[in-house]
C-alpha positions in Angstrom: 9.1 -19.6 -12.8 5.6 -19.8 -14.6 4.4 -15.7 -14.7 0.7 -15.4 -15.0 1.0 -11.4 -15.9 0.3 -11.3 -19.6 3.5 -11.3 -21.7 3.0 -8.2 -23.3 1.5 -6.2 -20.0 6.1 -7.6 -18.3 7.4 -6.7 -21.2 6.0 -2.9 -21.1 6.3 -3.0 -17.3 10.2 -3.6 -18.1 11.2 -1.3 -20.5 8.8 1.4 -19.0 10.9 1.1 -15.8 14.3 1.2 -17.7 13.1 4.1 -19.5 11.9 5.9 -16.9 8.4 6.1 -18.3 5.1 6.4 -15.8 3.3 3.7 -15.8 1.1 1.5 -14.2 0.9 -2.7 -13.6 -1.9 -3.4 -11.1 -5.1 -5.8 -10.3 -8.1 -4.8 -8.4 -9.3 -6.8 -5.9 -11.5 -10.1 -6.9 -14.1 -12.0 -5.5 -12.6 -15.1 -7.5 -8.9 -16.7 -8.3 -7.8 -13.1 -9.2 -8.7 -10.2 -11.1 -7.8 -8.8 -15.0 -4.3 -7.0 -14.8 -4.4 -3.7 -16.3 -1.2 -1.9 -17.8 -0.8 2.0 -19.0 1.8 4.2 -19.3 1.8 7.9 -20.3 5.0 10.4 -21.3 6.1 12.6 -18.4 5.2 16.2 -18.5 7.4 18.6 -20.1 9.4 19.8 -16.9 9.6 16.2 -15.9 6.7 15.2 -13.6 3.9 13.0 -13.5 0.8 13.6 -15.8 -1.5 12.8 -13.1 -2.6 14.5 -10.0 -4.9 15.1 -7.1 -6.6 18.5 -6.2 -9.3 18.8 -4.0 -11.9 18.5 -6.2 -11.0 15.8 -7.5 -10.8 16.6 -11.6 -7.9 14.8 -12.1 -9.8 11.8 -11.6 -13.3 12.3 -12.3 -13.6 12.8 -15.6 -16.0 9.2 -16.4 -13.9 9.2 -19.7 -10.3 9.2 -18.3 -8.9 5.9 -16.7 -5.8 6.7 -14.6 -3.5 5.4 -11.8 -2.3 7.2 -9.1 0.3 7.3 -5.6 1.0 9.7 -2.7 3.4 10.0 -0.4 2.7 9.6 3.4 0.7 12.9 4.9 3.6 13.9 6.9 5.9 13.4 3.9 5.7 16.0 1.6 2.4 14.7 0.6 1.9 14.6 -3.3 -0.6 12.4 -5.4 1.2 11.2 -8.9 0.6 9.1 -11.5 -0.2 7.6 -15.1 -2.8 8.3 -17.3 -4.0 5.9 -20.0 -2.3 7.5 -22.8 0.0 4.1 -24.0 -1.4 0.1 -23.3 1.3 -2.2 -23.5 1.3 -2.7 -27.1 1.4 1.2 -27.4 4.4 1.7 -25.3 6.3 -0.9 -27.0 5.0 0.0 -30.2 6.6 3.7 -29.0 9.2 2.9 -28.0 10.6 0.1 -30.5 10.2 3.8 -32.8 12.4 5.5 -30.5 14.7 3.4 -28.9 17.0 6.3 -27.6 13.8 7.8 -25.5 15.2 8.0 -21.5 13.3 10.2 -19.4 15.2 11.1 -16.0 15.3 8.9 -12.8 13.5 10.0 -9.8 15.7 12.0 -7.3 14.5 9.3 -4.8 16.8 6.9 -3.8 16.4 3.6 -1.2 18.1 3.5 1.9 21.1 1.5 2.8 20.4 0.1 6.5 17.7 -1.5 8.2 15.9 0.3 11.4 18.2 -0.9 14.0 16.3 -2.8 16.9 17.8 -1.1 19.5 16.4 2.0 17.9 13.1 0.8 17.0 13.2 0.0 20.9 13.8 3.0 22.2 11.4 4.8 19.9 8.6 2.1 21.3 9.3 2.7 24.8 9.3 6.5 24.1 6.0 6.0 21.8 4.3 3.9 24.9 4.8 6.2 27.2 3.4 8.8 25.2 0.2 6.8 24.8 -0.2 6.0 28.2 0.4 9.3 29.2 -2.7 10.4 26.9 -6.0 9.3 27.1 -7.6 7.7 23.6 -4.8 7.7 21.8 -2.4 5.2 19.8 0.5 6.0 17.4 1.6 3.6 14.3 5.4 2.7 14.5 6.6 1.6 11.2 10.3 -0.6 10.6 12.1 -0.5 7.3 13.6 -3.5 6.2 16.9 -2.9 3.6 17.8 -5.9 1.2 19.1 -6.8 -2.4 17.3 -8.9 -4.8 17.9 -10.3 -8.3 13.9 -11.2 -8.3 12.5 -8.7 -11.0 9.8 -6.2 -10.1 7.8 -8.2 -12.7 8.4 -11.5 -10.9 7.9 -10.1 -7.4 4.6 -8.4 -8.1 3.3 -11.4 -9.9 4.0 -13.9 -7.1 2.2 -11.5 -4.7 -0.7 -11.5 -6.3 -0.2 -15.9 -7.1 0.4 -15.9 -2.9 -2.0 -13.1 -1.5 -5.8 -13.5 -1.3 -7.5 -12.1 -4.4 -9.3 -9.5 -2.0 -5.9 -7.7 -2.2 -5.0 -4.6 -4.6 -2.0 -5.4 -6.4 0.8 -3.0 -8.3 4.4 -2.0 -9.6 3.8 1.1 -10.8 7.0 3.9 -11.6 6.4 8.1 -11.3 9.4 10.7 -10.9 8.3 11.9 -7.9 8.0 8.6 -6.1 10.2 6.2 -7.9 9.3 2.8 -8.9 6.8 0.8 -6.1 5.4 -2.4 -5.6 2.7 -3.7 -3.7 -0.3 -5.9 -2.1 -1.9 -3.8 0.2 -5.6 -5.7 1.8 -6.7 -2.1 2.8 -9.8 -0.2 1.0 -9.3 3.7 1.7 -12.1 4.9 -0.2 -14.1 3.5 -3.1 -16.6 5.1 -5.1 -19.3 3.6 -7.7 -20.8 5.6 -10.2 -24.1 6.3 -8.6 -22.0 8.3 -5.8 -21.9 5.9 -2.9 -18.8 5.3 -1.1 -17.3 2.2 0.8 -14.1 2.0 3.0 -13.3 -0.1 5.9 -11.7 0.2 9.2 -8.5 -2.3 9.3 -6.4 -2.7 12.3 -5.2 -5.2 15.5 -3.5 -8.1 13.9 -2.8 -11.7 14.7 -1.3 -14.7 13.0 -3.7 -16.2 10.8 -2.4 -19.8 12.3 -2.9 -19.3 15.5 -6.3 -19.7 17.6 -5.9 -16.9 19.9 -9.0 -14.5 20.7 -9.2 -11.2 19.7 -8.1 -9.1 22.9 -9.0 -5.9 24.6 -5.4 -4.0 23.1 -6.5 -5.6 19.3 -10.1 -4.6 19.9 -9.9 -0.9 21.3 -7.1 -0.3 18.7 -9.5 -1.1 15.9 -12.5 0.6 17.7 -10.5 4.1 17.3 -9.6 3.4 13.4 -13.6 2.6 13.0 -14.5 5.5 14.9 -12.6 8.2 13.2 -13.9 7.0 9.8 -17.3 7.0 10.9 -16.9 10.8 12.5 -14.9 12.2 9.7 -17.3 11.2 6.7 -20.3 12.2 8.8 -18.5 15.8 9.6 -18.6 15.8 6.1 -22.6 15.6 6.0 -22.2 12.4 4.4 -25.0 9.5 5.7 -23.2 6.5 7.1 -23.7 3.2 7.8 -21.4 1.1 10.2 -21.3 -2.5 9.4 -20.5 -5.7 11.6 -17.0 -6.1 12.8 -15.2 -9.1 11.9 -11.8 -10.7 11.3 -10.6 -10.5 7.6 -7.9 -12.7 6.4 -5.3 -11.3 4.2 -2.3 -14.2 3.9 -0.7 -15.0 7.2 -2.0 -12.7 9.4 -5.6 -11.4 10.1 -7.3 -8.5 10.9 -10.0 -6.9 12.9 -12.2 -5.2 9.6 -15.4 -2.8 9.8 -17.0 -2.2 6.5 -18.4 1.2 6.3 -20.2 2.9 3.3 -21.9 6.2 3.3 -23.7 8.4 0.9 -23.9 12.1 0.0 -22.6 15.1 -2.1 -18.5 15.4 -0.6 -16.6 15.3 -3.7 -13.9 12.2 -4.0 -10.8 14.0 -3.5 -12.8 16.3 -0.2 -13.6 12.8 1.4 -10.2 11.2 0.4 -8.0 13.9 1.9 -9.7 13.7 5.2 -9.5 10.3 5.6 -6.1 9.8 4.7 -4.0 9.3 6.7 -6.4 6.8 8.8 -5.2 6.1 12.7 -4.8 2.9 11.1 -0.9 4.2 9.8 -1.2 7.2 11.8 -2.3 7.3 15.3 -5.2 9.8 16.9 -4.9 12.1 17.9 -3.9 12.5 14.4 -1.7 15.6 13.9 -0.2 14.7 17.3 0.5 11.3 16.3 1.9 12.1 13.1 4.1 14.7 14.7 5.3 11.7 17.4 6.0 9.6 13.9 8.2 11.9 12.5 10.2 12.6 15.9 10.2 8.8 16.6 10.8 7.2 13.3 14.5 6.7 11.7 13.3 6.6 8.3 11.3 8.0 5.5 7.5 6.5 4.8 7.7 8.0 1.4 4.8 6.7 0.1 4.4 3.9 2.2 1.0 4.4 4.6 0.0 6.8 1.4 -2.7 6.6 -0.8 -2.4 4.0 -4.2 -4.9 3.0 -6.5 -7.1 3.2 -9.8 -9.7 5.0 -11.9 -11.2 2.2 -14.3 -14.5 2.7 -16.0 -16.2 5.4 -14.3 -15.1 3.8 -10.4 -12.1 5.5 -8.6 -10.9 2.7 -6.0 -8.1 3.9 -3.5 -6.2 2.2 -1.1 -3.7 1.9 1.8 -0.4 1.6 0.6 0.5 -1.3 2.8 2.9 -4.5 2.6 5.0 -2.6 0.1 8.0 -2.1 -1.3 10.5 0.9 -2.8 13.1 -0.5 -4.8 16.4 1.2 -7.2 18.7 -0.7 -9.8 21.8 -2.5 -7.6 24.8 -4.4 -8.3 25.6 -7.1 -5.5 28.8 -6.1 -4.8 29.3 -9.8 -3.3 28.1 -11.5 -6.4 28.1 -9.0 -9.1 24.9 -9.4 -9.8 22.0 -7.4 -11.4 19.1 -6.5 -9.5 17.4 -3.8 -7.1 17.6 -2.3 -3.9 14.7 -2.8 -2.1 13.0 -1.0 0.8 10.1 -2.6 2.3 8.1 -1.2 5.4 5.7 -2.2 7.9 4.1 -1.0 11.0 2.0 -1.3 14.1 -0.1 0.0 16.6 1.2 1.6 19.8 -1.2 1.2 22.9 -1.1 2.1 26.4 -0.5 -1.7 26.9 1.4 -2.9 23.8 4.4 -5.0 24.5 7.8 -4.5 22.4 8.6 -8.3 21.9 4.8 -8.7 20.8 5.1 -5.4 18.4 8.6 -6.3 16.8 6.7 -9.7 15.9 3.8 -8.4 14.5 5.8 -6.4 12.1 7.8 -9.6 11.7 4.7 -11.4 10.5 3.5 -8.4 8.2 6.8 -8.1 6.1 6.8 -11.9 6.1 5.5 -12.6 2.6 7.5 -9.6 1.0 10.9 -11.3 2.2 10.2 -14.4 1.3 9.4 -13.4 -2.5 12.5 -10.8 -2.4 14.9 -13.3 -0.7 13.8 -16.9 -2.5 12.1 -16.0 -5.6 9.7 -19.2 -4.6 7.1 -20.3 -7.0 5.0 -20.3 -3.9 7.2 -18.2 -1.4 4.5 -19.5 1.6 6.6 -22.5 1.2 9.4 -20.6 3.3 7.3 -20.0 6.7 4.4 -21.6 8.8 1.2 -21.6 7.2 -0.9 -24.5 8.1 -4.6 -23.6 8.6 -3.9 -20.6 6.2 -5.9 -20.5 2.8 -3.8 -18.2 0.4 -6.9 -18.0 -2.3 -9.6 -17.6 0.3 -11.5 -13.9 -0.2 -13.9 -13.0 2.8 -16.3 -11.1 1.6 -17.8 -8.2 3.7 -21.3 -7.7 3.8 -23.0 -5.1 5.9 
């Protein structure tokens, strides 16, 4: 299989993960066939944890001079913002470590889990999240599935054939911290974005349907999306920030499409101020928020760890965030079957609860969402949108979104 990451960029990637080094192997979103992919890697503190992280204000990552990568866990989840500075490139961390082949930093304490969420459990927490929705006016709570497998695909190989099958428009990443572990990713959802001059740009993501099929947007797809938009919109003008609301429309992002509002707004409210109270969105969370999150934890058989977090980049002067979404957690296996080398891989996705979701309809959706992610984990495909339906789907076509 051809890789189209830069030799050097897998090679650091590689040893950085079997040295336990932090680093970071990610592409930011393009308008074109695909973005530049970026490497760096930086030594763990000296009691072991990430060189990177995320106060308030924001210093970590607002220093114009100081290109860094960073990850958080899910809000409910002992949230926590890690990650890499630029201290190492790829020739520097092999350079490094060809001078100290015996470096091994510890493994994170995190470890994948063994078992899938069980339908029948899955079911009964959607019945018990349904009724908690229709009980209560205005609200919606995200129900998330793990899926559990083994894979002798690299992290190398999978990341690069999700960025070879997703749109461009998609942030990209393998990245590896202590706290966290090493992740993987593709996620089409802009958190929060901010350009030197100050102004800010997120979007409102949510309701989903095949990409395939011609069905209209309906009134379940459309109100769920309408309470994503309007909590953005509220919370960055609660923060005396001026907004503007752009046009709703569907956004494409592989084999599935979404309903997407473009929002941007202007003002003084440091990064990491606006950051933390938009994150988490009711677009992995639910509104009422706190409630909804407290409905996750007491519904939800697994950990989110830092799936429905926070993930992205600080390159040249612009800090670009994003939804951890269509991701994966993985840990060095042995098949026990076949003996062979590989990882454990968790991979997660979720959907909307409304007052008139139905479970066959929701179990589907996720279905569709963790789609591409199995396919590259289970096939190792050149093109792994060879293994399921996607006529009518254009795997390189960005949609840009214009106010």
């Amino acid at each position: 299989m051809s890789i189209s990451i830069p030799a050097e960029m897998a090679m650091a990637a590689d040893l950085c993960a079997r040295h336990y080094i932090p680093f970071a192997l990610f592409r930011l979103p393009s308008s074109g066939r695909g973005g530049e992919w970026r490497f760096m890697a930086s030594l763990p503190e000296p009691d072991g944890t990430s060189p990177v992280s995320l106060d308030a204000d924001a210093s970590a990552l607002m220093d114009p001079a100081s290109d860094c990568f960073f990850i958080s866990r899910y809000g409910a989840d002992e949230p926590h913002m890690a990650g890499v500075r630029a201290q190492f490139d790829a020739e520097g961390i092999i350079s490094h470590l060809t001078a100290n082949p015996n470096v091994r930093f510890g493994d994170s304490q995190e470890k994948t889990g063994r078992r899938s969420t069980n339908y029948a459990a899955w079911l009964e927490a959607f019945k018990r999240v349904r009724a908690f929705v229709q009980a209560e006016e205005g609200s919606k709570v995200v129900l998330s599935r793990m899926v559990a497998l083994f894979s002798a695909v690299t992290p190398v190989e999978v990341v690069d054939m999700l960025a070879s099958v997703n749109p461009p428009g998609q942030f990209t990443y393998l990245c590896f911290t202590p706290e966290n572990g090493l992740w993987y990713g593709s996620t089409p959802e802009l958190l929060l974005e901010q350009a030197p001059g100050g102004e800010y740009r997120t979007m409102a993501l949510a309701g989903t349907l095949p990409a395939s099929s011609d069905l209209p947007w309906d009134a379940k797809n459309k109100a769920e999306q309408a309470i994503v938009a309007d909590f953005i919109c509220g919370t960055l003008a609660d923060l005396g920030l001026d907004v503007t609301r752009g046009r709703r429309k569907t956004l494409q992002t592989g084999i599935v499409r979404h309903l997407c509002t473009p929002i941007k707004a202007t003002g003084a409210a440091p990064f990491g101020e606006v950051l933390e109270a938009l994150n988490p969105t009711p677009a992995v969370a639910g509104l009422p928020r706190d409630v909804a999150m407290a409905v996750i934890d007491a519904s939800e058989t697994h950990q989110r760890r830092c799936y429905a977090g926070a993930v992205g980049a600080r390159v040249a002067g612009r800090t670009h965030a994003y939804v951890n979404l269509r991701c994966g957690f993985a840990t060095p296996a042995i098949d026990n079957s076949s003996m062979a080398e590989g990882h454990l891989h968790n991979i997660f996705g979720g959907g909307g609860i409304m007052p008139d979701s139905d479970e066959e309809t929701e179990w589907s959706e996720v279905d569709a969402k963790l789609a591409t992610l199995i396919a590259v984990l289970t096939t190792g495909l050149d093109d792994p949108a060879t293994a399921f339906d996607v006529s009518d789907v254009s795997l390189t076509e960005h949609i840009d979104l214009p106010f």
